[in-house]
C-alpha positions as CSV (number, residue, x, y, z in Angstrom):
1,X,0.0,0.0,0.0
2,X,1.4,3.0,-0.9
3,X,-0.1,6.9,0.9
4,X,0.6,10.3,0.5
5,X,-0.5,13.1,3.1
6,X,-0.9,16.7,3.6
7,X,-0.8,18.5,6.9
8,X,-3.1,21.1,7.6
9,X,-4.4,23.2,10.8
10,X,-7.5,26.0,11.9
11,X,-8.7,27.7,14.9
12,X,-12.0,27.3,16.0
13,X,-14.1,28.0,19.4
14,X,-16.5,25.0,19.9
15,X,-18.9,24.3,23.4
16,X,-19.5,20.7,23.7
17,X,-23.6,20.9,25.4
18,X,-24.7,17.0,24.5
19,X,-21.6,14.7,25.2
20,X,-20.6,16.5,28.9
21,X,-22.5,16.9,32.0
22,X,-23.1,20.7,32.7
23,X,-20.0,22.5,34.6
24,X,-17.3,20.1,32.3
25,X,-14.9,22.5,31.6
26,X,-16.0,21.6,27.8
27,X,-19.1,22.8,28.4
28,X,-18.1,26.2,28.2
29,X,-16.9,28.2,25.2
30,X,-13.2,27.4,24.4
31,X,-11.3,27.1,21.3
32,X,-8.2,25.1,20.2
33,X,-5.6,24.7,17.7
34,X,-6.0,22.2,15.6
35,X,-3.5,20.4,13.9
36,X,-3.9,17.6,11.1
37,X,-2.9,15.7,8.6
38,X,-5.7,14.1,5.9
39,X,-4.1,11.3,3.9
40,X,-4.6,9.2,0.4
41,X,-4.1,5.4,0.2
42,X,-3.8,3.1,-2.5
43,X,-3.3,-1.0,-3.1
44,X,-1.8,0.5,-6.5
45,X,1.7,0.2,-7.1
46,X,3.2,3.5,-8.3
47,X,3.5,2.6,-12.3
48,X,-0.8,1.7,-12.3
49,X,-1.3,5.2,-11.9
50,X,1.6,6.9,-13.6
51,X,3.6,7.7,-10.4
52,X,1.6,10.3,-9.2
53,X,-1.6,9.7,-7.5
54,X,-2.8,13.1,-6.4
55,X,-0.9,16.4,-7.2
56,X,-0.2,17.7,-3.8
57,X,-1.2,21.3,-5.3
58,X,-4.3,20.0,-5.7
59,X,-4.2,18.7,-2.5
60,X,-3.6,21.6,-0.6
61,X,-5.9,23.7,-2.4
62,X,-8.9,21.0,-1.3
63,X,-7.7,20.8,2.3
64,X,-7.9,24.7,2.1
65,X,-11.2,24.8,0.7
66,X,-13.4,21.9,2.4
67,X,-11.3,22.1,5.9
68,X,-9.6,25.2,6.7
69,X,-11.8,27.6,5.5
70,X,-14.4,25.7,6.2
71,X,-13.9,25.8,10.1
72,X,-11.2,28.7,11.0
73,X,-12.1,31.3,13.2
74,X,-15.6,29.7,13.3
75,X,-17.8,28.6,16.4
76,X,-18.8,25.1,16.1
77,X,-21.7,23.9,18.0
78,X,-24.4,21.7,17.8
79,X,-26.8,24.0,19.5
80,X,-29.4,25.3,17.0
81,X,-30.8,28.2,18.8
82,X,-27.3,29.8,17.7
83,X,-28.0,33.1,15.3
84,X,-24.5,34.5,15.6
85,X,-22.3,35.0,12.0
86,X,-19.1,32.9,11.9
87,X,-21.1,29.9,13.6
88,X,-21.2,26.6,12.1
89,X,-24.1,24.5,13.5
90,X,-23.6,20.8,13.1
91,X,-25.8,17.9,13.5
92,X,-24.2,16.9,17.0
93,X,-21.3,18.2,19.4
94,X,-18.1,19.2,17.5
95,X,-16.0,16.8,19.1
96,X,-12.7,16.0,17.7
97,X,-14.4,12.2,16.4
98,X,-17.2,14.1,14.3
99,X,-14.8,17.1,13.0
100,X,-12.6,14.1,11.7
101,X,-15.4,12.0,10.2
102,X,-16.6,15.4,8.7
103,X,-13.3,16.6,7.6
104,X,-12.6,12.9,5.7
105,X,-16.8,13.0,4.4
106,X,-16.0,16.7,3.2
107,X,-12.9,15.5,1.1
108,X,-14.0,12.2,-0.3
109,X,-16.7,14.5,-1.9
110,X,-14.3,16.9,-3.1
111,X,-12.1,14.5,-4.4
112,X,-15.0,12.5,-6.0
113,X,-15.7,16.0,-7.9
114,X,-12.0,16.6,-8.8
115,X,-10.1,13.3,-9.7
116,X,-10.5,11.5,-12.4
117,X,-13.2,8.6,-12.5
118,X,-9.6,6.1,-13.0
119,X,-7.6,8.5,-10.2
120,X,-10.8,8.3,-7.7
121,X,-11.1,4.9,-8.3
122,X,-7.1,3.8,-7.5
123,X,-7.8,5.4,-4.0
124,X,-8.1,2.6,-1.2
125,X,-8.9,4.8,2.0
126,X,-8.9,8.1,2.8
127,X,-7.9,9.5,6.4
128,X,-8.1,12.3,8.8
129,X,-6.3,13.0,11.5
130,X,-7.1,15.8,13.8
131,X,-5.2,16.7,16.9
132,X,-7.0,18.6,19.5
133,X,-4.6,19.4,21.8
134,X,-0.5,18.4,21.9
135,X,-1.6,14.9,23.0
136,X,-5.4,14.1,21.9
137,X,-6.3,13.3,19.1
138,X,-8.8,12.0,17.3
139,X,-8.9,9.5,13.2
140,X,-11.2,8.8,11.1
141,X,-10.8,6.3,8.1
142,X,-12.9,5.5,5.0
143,X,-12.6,2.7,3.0
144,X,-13.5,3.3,-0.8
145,X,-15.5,2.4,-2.5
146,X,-18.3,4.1,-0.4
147,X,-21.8,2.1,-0.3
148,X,-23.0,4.9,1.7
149,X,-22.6,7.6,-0.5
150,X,-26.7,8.9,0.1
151,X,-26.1,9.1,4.0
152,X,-22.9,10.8,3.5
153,X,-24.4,13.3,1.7
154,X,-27.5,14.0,4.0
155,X,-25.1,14.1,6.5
156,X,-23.0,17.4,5.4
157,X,-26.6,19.0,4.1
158,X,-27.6,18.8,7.3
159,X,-25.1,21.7,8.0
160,X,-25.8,25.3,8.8
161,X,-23.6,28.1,8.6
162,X,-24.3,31.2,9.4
C-alpha cells in the first residue's frame, strides 16, 4: 500500500452541550488549535497510476477549501438556537471524532468532484487525523468504495452556517 498526506491546521471556538454533563470545563466556550494531517491510500503500485496519485497542489488547495476555510475562526456547535455570523451549527457536538469523520466525508466529496473517475477509483482509503490538543487526538478512516454515498451526503446538508 502505498499513501501520501498533507498537513493542515484551523482555529475554531467550539462548546460541547450534549456529550458533557453541565459545569465540564467543555461545556463552556473554548477554542483550540488544531493540527492535522488528511491522507490518500492506494493497493496500486506506483506505475498503475503513472507515479503520481494526487498532485499535492491539488491537495492543498482542497484541504484549504473543504477544511480550513471551512472551520477557521468559526464557532462550532451543535446547538441550533445559535443566530451569531461565523457559527457553524452541526448535527451533534463538534467533538474532535465528528470534526474528523466530517473533515474525511468533506474530502472524499471533493475528491470524487476533482479526480478523475480512473484516479478516484485507484484510491483505497482516505484519512483524517485531527489533533485537538498536543496529546489528543482523534482519526477517522474510510474505505473506498463508499456504499454509503446517500447518508454521507444528508449528513453534510444537514449543515448550517451562518
Amino acid at each position: 500500500m502505498l499513501t501520501i498526506a498533507r498537513k493542515f491546521s484551523f482555529n475554531a471556538a467550539h462548546r460541547l452541550s450534549e456529550t458533557v454533563p453541565e459545569g465540564h470545563p467543555c461545556s463552556r466556550v473554548h477554542g483550540h488549535t488544531y493540527k492535522g494531517e488528511f491522507s490518500i491510500t492506494t493497493t496500486q503500485e506506483p506505475h498503475e497510476f503513472r507515479g503520481m496519485l494526487v498532485d499535492f497542489s491539488v491537495l492543498k488547495q482542497l484541504l484549504k477549501r473543504e477544511v480550513e476555510d471551512f472551520f477557521d475562526h468559526k464557532f462550532l456547535t451543535s446547538d441550533a438556537s445559535t443566530d451569531k455570523k461565523g457559527t457553524v451549527i452541526l448535527p451533534i457536538d463538534p467533538t474532535v471524532e465528528y470534526l474528523t469523520y466530517l473533515s474525511t466525508v468533506k474530502m472524499y466529496f471533493a475528491l470524487k468532484n476533482t479526480l478523475s473517475q480512473p484516479t478516484f477509483e485507484a484510491i483505497a482509503s482516505l484519512c483524517t487525523t485531527l489533533y485537538e490538543t498536543e496529546r489528543s487526538w482523534g482519526a477517522y478512516s474510510l474505505m473506498l468504495p463508499v456504499n454509503t454515498e446517500d447518508a454521507l451526503t444528508e449528513e453534510l446538508s444537514s449543515i448550517k452556517t451562518l
